[in-house]
C-alpha positions as CSV (number, residue, x, y, z in Angstrom):
1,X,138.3,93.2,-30.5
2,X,135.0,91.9,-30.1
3,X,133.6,95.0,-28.8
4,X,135.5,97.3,-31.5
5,X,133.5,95.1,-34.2
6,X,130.1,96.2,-32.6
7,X,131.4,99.7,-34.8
8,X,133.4,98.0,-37.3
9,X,136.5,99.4,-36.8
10,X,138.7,97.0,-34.8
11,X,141.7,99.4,-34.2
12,X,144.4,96.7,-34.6
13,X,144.4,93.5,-36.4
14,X,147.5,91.5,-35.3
15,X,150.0,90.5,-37.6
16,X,150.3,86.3,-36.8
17,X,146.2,85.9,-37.5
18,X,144.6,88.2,-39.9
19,X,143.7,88.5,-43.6
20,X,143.5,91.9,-45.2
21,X,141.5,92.1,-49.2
22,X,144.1,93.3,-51.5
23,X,141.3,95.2,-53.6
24,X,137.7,95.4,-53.8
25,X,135.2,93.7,-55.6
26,X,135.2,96.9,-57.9
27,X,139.1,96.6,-58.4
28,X,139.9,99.6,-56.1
29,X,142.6,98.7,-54.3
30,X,143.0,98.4,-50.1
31,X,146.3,97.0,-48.7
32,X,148.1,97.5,-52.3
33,X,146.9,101.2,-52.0
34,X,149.9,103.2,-52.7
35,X,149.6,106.1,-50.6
36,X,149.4,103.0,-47.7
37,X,152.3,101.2,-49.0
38,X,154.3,104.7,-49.0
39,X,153.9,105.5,-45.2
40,X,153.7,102.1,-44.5
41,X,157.5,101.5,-46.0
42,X,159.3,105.0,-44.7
43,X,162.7,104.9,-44.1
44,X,163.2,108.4,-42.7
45,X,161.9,107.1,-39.0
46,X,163.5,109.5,-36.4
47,X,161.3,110.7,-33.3
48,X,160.1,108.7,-30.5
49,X,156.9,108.7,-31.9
50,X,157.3,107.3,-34.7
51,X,159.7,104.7,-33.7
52,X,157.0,103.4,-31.4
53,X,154.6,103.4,-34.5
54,X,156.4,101.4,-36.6
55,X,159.6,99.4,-34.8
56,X,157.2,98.4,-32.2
57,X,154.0,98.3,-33.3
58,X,153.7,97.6,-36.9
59,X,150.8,95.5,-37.2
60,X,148.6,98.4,-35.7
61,X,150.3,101.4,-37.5
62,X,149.1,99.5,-40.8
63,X,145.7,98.9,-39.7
64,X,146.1,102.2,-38.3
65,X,146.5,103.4,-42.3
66,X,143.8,101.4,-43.2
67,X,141.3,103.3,-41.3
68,X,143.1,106.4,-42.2
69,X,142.4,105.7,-46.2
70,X,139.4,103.8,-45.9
71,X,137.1,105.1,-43.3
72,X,134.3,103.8,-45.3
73,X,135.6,100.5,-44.9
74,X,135.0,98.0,-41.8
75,X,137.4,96.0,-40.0
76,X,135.7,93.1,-38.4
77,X,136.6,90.3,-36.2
78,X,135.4,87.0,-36.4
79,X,135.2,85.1,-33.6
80,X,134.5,81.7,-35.3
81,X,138.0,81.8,-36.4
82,X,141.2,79.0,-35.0
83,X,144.1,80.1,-35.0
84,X,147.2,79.4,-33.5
85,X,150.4,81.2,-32.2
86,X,153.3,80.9,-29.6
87,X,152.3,83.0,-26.3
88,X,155.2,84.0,-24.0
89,X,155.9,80.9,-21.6
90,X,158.0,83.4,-18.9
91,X,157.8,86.2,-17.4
92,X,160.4,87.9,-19.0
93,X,159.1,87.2,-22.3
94,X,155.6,88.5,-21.0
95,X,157.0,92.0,-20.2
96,X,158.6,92.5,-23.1
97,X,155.8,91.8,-25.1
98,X,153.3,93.3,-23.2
99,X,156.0,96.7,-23.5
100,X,155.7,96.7,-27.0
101,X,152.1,96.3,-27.3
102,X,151.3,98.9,-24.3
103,X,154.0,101.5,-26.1
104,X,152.4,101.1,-29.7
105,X,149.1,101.1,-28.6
106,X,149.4,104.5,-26.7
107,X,151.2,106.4,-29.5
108,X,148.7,104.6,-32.2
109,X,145.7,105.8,-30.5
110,X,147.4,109.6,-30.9
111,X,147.1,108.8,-35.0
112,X,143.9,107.3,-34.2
113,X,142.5,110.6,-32.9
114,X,143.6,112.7,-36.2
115,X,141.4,110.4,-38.4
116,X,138.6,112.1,-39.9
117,X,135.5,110.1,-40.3
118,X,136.0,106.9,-38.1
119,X,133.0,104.9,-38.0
120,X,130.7,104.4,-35.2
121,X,127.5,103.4,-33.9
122,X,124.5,105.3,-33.4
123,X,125.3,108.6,-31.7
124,X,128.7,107.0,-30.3
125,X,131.7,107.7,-32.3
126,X,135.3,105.4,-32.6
127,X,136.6,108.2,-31.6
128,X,135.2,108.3,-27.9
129,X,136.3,104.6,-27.8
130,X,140.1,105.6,-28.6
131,X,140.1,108.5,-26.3
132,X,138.6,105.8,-23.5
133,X,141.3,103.5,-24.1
134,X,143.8,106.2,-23.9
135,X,142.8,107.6,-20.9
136,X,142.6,104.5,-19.4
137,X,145.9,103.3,-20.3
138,X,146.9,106.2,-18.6
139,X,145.8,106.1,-15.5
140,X,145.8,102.2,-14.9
141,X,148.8,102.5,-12.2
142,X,146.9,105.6,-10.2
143,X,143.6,103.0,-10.2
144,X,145.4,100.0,-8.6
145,X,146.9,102.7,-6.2
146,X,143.8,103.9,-5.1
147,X,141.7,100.7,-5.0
148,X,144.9,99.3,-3.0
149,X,144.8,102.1,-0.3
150,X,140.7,101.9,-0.1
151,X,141.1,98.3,0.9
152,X,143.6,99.0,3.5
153,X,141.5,102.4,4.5
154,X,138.7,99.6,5.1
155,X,139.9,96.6,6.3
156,X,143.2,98.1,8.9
157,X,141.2,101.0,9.8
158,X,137.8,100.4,9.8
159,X,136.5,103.4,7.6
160,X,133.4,103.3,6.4
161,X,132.5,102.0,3.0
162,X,130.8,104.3,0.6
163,X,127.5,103.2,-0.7
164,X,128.2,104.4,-3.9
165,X,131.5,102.5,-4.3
166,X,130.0,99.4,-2.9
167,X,127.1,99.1,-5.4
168,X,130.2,100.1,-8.0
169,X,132.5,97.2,-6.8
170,X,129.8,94.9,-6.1
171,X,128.2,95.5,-10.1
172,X,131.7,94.9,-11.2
173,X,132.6,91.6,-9.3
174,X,128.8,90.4,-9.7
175,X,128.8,90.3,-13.5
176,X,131.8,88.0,-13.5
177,X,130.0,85.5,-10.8
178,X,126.6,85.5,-12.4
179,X,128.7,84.3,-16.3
180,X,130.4,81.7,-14.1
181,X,127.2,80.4,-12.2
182,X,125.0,80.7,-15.7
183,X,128.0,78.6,-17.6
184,X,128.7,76.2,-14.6
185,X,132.2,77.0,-15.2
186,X,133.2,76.4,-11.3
187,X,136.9,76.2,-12.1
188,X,136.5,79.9,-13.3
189,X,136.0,80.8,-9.9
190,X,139.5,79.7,-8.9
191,X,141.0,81.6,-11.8
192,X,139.0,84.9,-11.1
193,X,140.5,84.9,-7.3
194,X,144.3,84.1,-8.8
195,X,143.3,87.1,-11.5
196,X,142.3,89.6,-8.6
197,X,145.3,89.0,-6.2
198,X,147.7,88.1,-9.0
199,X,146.5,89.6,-12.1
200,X,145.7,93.0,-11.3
201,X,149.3,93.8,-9.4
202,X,150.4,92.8,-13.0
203,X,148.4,94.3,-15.3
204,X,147.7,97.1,-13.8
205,X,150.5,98.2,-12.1
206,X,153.7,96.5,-13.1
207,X,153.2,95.7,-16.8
208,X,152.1,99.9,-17.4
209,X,154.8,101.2,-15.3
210,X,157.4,99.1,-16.8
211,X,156.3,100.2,-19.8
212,X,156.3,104.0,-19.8
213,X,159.3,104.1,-18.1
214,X,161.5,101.6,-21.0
215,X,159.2,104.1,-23.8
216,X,162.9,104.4,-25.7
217,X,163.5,100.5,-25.4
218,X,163.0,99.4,-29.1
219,X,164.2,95.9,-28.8
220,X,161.6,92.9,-30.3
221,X,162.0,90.9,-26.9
222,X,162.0,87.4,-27.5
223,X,158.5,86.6,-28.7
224,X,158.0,83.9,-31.1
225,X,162.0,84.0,-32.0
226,X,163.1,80.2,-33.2
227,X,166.7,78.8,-32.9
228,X,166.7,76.0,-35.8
229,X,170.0,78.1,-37.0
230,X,171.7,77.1,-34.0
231,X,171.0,73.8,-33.3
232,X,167.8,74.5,-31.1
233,X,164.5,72.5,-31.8
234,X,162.2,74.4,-33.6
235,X,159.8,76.5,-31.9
236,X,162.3,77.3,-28.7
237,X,162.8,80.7,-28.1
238,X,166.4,82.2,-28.1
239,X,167.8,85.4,-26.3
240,X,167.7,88.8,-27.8
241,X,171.1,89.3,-30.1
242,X,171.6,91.2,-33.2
243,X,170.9,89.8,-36.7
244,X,174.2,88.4,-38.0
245,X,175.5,90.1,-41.2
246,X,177.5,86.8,-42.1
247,X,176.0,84.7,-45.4
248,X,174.9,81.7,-45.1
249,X,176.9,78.7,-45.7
250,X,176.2,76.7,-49.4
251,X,173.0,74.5,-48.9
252,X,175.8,71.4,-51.1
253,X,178.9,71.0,-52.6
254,X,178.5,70.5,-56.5
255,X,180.9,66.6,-55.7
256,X,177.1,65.9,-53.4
257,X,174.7,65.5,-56.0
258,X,171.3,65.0,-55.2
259,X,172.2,62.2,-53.0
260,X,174.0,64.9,-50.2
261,X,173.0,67.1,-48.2
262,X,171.6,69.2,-50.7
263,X,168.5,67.8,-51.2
264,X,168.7,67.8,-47.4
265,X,169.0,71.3,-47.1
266,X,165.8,71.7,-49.6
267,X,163.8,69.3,-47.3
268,X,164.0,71.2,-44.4
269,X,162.3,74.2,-44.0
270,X,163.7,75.2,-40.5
271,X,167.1,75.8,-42.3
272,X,165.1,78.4,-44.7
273,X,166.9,76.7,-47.5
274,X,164.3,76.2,-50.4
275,X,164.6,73.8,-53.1
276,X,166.2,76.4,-55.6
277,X,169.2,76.2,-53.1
278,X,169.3,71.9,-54.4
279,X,168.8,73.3,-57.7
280,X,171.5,75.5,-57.8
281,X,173.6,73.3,-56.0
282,X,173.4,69.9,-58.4
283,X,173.2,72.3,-61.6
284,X,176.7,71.7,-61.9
285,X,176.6,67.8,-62.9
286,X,173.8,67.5,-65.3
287,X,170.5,69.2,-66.7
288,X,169.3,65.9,-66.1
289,X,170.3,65.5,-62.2
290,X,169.2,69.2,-61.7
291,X,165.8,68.3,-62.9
292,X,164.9,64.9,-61.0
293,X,166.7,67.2,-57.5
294,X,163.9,69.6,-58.2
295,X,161.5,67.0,-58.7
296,X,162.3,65.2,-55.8
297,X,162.7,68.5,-53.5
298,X,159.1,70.1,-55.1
299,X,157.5,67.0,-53.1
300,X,159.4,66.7,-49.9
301,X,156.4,66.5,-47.4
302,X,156.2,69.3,-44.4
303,X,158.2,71.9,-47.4
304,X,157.4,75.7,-47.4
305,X,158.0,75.4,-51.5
């Protein structure tokens, strides 16, 4: 993203950290546009394609209509920026997320391509960036094949190394040790061998083939999915099951008052009871017991309301 900014057009601004302007300082409107919020909201979703786009991938298919309406316009990253969010903690997790994001990404770089007027830089165009990416995303698992059998061609059977390759290899490797020696960031070193016999299998291989071949798996995975409905603590991932069509159950009873479990509901937010659900609840009793529940739920500390 940080290279992407360099042209101001950061091709996909993730949904749990980024803030889009409603409208411009002139009153012209971005993410309220409404030929965005039409193809953004489609209901008529039927090909692969476009399942991909907007099941999967959401987050980029809108900036992806961003940049389609407003190619004058620059999406920027900002590095000085903290933010938080839950990263996968398993494996499991990990491959389902990375699926999504490697799907999406592949079949949003195809809309990427039909945009007219993406910025760029210079004589370098977005669109040579996308294409890059795309190609690359491609070919990952053929890369890791063939830098494999070159290190067993070298190593088992003693063929000669290419000068070319070497000055190739060693460029690559020798950038990442010259940051760590200039940094002093020794414990980097540790982490680069763990990403070169670890990582790259992964990422290169697994993750990609995994990927392409689950292309018609639509399922969320179990990223940032909490469990405070059934009794988890908050934050702890659950397994994948389908949404349950059953309503909830009354945050009080109206015999509770405002000393139940309504106002308990309203002061926890993990239930996703609000304080309207106290309100509604003591209504029954008195205007005057409504109103101190909703003063007394309007303040709870740690509420969403």
């Amino acid at each position: 993203k940080a290279f992407e900014s360099v042209f101001g057009c950061v091709t996909c601004l993730p949904g749990c950290f980024t803030m889009y302007r409603i409208k411009c300082e002139d009153g012209r409107p971005l993410i309220s546009c409404d030929n965005v919020f039409a193809e953004y909201t489609r209901n008529d979703i039927e090909s692969l394609h476009e399942k991909n786009l907007y099941h999967l991938g959401e987050d980029r298919m809108l900036t992806t209509l961003l940049l389609k309406y407003f190619p004058d316009m620059s999406l920027s990253f900002v590095p000085e920026a903290k933010c938080w969010t839950i990263v996968p903690h398993t494996f499991r997790i990990l491959l389902s997320q990375r699926r999504r994001w490697i799907n999406s990404t592949f079949h949003n770089m195809w809309e990427l391509l039909k945009v007219e007027g993406l910025c760029g830089v210079c004589c370098f165009s977005m669109k040579t960036v996308v294409a890059a990416d795309m190609i690359a995303t491609m070919v990952l698992p053929a890369s890791f094949l063939y830098a494999a059998y070159f290190v067993y061609t070298v190593i088992v059977q003693g063929t000669a190394m290419s000068e070319t390759l070497l000055v190739i290899y060693g460029v690559i490797i020798g950038c990442q040790m010259l940051v760590f020696l200039l940094r002093s960031r020794w414990d980097y070193l540790l982490w680069f061998f763990m990403y070169l016999t670890l990582g790259v299998p992964v990422f290169f291989f697994i993750l990609p083939v995994y990927s392409f071949w689950n292309m018609d798996d639509l399922s969320w995975g179990q990223t940032r999915q909490v469990a405070a409905e059934k009794g988890k603590s908050p934050g702890e991932l659950i397994s994948d099951e389908p949404a349950s069509d059953e309503p909830l159950e009354p945050a009080a009873s109206a015999e509770q008052g405002e000393s139940g479990r309504g106002l308990e509901a309203a002061a926890d937010p993990e239930l996703g009871r609000d304080a309207a659900a106290a309100v509604s609840a003591a209504g029954k009793e008195s205007p005057s017991s409504t109103k101190e529940v909703a003063q007394k739920s309007a303040v709870v500390p740690g509420s969403d309301q």
